[in-house]
CHARMM internal coordinates of N, CA and C (Angstrom, degrees):
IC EDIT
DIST 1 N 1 CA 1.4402
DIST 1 CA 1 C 1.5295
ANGL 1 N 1 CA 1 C 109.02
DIST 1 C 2 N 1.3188
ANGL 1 CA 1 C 2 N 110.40
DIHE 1 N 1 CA 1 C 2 N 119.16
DIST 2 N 2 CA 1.8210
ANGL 1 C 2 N 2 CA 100.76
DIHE 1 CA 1 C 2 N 2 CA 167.25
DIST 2 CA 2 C 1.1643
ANGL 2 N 2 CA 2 C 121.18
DIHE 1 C 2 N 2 CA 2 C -63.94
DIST 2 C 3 N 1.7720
ANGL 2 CA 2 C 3 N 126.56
DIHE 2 N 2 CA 2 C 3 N -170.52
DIST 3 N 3 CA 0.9500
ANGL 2 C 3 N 3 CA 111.16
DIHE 2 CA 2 C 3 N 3 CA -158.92
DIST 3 CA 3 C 1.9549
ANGL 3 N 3 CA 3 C 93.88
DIHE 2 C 3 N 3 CA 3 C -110.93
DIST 3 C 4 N 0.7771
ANGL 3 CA 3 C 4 N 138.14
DIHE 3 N 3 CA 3 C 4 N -173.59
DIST 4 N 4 CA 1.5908
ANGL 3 C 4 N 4 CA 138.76
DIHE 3 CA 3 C 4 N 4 CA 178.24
DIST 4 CA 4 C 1.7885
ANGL 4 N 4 CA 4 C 100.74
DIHE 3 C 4 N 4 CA 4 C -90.01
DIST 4 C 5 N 1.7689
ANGL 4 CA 4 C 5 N 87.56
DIHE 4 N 4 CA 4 C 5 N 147.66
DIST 5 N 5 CA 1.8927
ANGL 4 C 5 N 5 CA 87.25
DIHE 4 CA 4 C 5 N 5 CA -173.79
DIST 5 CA 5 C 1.2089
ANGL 5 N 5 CA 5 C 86.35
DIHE 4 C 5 N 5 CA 5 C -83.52
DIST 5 C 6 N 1.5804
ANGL 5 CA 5 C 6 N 106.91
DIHE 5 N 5 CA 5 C 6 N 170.39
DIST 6 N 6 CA 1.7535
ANGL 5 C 6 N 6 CA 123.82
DIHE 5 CA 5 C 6 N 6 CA 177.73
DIST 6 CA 6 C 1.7825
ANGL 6 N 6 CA 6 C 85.45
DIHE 5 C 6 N 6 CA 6 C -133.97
DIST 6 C 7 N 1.4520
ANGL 6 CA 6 C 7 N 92.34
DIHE 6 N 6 CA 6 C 7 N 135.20
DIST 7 N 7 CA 1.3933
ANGL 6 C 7 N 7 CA 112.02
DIHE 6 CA 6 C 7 N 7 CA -175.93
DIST 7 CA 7 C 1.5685
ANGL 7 N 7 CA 7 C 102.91
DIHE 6 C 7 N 7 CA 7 C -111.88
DIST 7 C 8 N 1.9306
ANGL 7 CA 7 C 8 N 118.17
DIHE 7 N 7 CA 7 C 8 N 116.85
DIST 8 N 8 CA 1.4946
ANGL 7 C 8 N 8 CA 99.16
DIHE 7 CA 7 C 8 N 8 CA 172.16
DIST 8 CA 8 C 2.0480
ANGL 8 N 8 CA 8 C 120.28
DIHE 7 C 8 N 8 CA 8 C -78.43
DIST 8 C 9 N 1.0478
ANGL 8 CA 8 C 9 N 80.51
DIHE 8 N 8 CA 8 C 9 N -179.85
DIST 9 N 9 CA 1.7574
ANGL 8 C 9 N 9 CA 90.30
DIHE 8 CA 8 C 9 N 9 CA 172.83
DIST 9 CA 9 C 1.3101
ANGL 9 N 9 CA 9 C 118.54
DIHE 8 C 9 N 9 CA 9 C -31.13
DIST 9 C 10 N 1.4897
ANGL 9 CA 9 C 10 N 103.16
DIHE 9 N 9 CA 9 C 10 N -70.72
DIST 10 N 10 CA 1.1980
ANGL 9 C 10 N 10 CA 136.81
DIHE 9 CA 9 C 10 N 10 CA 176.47
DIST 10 CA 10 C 1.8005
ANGL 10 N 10 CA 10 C 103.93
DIHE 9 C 10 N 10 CA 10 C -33.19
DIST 10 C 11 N 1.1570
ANGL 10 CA 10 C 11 N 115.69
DIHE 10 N 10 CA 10 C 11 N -83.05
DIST 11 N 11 CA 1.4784
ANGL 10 C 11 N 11 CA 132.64
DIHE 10 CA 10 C 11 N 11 CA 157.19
DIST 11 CA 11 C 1.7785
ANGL 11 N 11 CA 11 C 99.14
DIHE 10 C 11 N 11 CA 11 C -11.20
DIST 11 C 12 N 1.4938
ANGL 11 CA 11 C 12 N 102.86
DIHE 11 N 11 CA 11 C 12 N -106.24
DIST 12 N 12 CA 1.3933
ANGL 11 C 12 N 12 CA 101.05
DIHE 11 CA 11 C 12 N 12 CA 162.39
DIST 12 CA 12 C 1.7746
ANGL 12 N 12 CA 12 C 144.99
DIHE 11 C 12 N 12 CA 12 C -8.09
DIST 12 C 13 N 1.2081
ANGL 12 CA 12 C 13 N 82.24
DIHE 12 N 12 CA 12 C 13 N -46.15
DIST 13 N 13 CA 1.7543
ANGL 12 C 13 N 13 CA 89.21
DIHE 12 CA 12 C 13 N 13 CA 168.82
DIST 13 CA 13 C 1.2245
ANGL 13 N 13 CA 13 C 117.01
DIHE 12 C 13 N 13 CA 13 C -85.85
DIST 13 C 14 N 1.0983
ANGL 13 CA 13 C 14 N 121.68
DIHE 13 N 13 CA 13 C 14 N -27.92
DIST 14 N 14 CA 1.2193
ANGL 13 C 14 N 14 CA 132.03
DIHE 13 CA 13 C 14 N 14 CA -166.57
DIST 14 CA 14 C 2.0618
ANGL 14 N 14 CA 14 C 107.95
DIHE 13 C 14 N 14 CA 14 C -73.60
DIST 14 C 15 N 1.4893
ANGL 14 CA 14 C 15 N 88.71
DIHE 14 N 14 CA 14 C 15 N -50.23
DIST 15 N 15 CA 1.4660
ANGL 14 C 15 N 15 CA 77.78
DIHE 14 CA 14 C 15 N 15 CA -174.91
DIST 15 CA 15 C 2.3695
ANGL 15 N 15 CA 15 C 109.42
DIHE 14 C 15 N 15 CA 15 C -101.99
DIST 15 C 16 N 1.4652
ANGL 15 CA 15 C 16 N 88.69
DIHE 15 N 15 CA 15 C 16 N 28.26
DIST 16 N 16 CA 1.2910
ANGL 15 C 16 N 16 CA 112.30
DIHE 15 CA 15 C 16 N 16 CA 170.50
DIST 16 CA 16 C 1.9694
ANGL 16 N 16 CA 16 C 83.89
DIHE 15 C 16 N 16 CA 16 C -73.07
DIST 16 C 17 N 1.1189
ANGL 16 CA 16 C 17 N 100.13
DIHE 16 N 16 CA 16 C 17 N -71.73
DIST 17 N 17 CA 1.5870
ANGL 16 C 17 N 17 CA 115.24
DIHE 16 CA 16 C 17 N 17 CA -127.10
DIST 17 CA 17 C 1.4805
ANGL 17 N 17 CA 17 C 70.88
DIHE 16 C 17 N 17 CA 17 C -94.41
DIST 17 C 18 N 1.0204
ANGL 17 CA 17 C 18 N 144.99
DIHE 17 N 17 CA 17 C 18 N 53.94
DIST 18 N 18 CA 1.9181
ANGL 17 C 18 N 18 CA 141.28
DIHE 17 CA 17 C 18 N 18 CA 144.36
DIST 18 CA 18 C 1.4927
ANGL 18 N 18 CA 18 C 83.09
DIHE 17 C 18 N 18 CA 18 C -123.67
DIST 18 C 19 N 1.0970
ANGL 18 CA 18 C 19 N 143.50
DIHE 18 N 18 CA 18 C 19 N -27.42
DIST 19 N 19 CA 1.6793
ANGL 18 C 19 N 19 CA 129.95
DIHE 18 CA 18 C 19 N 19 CA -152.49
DIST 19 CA 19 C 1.9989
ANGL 19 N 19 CA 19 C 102.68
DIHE 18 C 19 N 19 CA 19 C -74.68
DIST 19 C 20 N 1.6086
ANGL 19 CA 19 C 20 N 111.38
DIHE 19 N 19 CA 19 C 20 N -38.27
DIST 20 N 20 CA 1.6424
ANGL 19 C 20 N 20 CA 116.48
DIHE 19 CA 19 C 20 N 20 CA -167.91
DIST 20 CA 20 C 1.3303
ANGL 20 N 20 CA 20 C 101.57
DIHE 19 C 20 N 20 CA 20 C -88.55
DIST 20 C 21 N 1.4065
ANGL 20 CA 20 C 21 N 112.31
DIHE 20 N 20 CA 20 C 21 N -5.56
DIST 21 N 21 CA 2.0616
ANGL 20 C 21 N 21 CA 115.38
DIHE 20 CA 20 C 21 N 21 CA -178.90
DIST 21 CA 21 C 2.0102
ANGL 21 N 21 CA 21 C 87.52
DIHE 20 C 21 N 21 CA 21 C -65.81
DIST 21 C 22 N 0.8218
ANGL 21 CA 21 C 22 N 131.15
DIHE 21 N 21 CA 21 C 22 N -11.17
DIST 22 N 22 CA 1.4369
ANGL 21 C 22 N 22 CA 123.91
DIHE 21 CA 21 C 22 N 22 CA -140.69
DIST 22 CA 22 C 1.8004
ANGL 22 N 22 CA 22 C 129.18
DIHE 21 C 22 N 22 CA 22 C 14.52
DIST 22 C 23 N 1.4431
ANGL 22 CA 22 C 23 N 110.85
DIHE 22 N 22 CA 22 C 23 N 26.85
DIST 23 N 23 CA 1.3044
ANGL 22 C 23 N 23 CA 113.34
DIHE 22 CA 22 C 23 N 23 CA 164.25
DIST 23 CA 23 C 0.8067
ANGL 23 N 23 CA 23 C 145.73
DIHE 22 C 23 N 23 CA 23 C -74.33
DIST 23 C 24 N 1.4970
ANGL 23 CA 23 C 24 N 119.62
DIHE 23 N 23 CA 23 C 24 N -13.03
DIST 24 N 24 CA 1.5379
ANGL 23 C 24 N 24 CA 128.21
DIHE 23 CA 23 C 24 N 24 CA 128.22
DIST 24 CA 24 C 1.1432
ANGL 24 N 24 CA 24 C 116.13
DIHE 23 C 24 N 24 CA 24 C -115.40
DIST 24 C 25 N 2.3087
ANGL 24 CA 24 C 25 N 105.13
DIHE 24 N 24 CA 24 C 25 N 179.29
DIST 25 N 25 CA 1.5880
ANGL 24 C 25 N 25 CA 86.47
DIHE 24 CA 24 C 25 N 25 CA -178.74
DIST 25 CA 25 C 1.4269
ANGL 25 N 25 CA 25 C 96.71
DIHE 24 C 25 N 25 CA 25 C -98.26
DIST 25 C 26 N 1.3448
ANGL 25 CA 25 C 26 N 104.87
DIHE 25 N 25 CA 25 C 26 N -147.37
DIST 26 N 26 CA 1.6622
ANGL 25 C 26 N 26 CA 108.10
DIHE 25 CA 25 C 26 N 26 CA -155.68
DIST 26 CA 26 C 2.1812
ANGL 26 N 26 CA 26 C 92.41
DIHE 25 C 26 N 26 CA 26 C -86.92
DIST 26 C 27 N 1.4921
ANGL 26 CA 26 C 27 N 101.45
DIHE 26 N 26 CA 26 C 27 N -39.07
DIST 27 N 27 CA 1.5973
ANGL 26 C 27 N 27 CA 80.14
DIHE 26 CA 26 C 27 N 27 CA 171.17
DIST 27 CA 27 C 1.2803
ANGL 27 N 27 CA 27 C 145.35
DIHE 26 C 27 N 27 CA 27 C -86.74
DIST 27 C 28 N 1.8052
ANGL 27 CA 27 C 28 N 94.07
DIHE 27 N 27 CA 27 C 28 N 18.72
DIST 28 N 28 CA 1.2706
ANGL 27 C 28 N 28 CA 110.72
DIHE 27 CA 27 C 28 N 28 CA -176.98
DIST 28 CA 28 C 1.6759
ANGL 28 N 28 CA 28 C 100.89
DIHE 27 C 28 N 28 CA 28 C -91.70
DIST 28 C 29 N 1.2262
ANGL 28 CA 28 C 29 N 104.74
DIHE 28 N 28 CA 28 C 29 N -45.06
DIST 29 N 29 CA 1.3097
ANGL 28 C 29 N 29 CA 114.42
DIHE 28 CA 28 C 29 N 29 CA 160.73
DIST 29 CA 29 C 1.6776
ANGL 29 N 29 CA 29 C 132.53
DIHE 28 C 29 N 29 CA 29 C -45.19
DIST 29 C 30 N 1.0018
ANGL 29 CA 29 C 30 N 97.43
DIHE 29 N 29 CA 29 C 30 N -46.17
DIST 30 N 30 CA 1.8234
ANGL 29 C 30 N 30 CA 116.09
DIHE 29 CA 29 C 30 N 30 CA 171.40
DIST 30 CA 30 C 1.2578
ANGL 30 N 30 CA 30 C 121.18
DIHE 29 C 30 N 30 CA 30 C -82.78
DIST 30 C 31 N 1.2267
ANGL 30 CA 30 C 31 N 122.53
DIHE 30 N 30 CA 30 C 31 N 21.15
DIST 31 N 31 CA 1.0790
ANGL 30 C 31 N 31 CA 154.12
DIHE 30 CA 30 C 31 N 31 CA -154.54
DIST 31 CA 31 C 1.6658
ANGL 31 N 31 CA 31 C 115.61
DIHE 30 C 31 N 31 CA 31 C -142.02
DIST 31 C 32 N 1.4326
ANGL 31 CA 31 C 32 N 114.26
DIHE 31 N 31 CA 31 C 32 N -59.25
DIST 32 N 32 CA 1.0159
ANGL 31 C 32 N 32 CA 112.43
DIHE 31 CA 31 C 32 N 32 CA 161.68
DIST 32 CA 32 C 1.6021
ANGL 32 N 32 CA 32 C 129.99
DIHE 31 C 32 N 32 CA 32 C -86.60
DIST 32 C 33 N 1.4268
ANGL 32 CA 32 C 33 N 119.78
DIHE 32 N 32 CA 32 C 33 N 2.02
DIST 33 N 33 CA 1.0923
ANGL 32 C 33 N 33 CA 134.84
DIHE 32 CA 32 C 33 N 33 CA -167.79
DIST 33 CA 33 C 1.5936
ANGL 33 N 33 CA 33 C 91.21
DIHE 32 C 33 N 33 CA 33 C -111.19
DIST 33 C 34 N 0.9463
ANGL 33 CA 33 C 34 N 133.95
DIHE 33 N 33 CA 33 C 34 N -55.10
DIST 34 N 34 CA 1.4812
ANGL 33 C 34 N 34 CA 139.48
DIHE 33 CA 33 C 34 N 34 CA 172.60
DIST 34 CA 34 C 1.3586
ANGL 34 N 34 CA 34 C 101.95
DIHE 33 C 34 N 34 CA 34 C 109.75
DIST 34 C 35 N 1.5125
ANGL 34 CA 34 C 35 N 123.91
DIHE 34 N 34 CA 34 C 35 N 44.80
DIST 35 N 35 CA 1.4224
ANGL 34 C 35 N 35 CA 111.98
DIHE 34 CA 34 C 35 N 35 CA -168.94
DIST 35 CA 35 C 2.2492
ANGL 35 N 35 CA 35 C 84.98
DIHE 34 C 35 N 35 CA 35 C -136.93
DIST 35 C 36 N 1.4954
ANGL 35 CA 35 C 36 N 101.13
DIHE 35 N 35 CA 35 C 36 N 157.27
DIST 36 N 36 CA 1.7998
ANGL 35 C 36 N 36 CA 103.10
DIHE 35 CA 35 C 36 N 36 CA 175.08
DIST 36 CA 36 C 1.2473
ANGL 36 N 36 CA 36 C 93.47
DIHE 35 C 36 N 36 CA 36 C -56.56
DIST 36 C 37 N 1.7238
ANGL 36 CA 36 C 37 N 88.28
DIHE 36 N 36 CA 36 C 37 N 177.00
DIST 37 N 37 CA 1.7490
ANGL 36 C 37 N 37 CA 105.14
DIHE 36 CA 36 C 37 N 37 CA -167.38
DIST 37 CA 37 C 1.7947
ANGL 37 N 37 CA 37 C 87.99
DIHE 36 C 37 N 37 CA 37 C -80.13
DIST 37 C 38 N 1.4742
ANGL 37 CA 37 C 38 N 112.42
DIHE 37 N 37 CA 37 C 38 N -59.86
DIST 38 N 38 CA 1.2352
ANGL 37 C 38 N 38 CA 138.18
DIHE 37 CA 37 C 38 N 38 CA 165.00
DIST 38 CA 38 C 1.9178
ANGL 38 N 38 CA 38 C 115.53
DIHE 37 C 38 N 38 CA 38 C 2.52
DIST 38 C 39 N 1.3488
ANGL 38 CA 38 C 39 N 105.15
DIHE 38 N 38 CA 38 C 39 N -61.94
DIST 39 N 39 CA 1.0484
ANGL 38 C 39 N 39 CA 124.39
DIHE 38 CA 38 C 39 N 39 CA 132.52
DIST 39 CA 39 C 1.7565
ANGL 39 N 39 CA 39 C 145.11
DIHE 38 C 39 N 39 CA 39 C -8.85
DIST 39 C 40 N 0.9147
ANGL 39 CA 39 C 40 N 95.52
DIHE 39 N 39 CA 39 C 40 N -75.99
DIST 40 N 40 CA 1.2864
ANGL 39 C 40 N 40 CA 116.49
DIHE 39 CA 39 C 40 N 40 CA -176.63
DIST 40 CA 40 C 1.6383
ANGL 40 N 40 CA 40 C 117.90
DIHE 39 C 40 N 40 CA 40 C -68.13
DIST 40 C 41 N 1.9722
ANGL 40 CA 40 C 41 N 93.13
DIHE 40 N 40 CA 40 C 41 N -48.06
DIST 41 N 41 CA 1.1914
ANGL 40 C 41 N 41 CA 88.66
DIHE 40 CA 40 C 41 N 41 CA 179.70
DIST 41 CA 41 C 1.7512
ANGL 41 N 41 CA 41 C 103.38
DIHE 40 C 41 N 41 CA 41 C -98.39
DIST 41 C 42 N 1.0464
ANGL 41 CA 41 C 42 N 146.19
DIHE 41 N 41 CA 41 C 42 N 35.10
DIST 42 N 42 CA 1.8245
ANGL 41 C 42 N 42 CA 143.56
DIHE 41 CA 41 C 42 N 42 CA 136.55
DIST 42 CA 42 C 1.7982
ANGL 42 N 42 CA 42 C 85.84
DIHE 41 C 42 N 42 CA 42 C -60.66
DIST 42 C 43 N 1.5447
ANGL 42 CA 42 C 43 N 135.78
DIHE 42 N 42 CA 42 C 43 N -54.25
DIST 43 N 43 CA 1.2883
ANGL 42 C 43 N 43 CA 108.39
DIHE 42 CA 42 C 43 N 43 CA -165.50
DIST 43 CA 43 C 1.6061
ANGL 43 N 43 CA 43 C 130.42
DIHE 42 C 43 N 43 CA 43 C -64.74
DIST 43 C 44 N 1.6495
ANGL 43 CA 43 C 44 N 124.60
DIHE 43 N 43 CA 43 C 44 N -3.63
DIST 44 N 44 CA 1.0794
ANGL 43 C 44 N 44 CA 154.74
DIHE 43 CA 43 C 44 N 44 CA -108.86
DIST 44 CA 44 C 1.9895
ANGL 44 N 44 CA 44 C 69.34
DIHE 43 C 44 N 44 CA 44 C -118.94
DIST 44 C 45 N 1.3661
ANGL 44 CA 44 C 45 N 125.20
DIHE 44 N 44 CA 44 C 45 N 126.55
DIST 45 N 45 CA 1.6982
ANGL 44 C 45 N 45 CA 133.62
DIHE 44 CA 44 C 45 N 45 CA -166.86
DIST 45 CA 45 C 1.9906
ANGL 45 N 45 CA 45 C 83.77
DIHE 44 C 45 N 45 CA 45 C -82.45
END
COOR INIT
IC SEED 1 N 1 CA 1 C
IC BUILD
């Protein structure tokens, strides 16, 4: 079993604050970030 990724702040914020641009959608985003859609949107305010 590997071990689980750890995502910093930085990371986190980062693809926080691309999600309300609405210039992409969230699995376009999760996609290029390499993280679930699932994910992405728990960061979603």
């Amino acid at each position: 079993m590997r071990p689980r990724k750890r995502y910093d702040s930085k990371f986190k914020t980062k693809v926080a604050l691309e999600v309300p641009k609405g210039e992409k959608t969230i699995v376009e985003l999760s996609s290029k970030y390499g993280v679930h859609a699932n994910q992405i949107s728990l960061l979603k305010p």
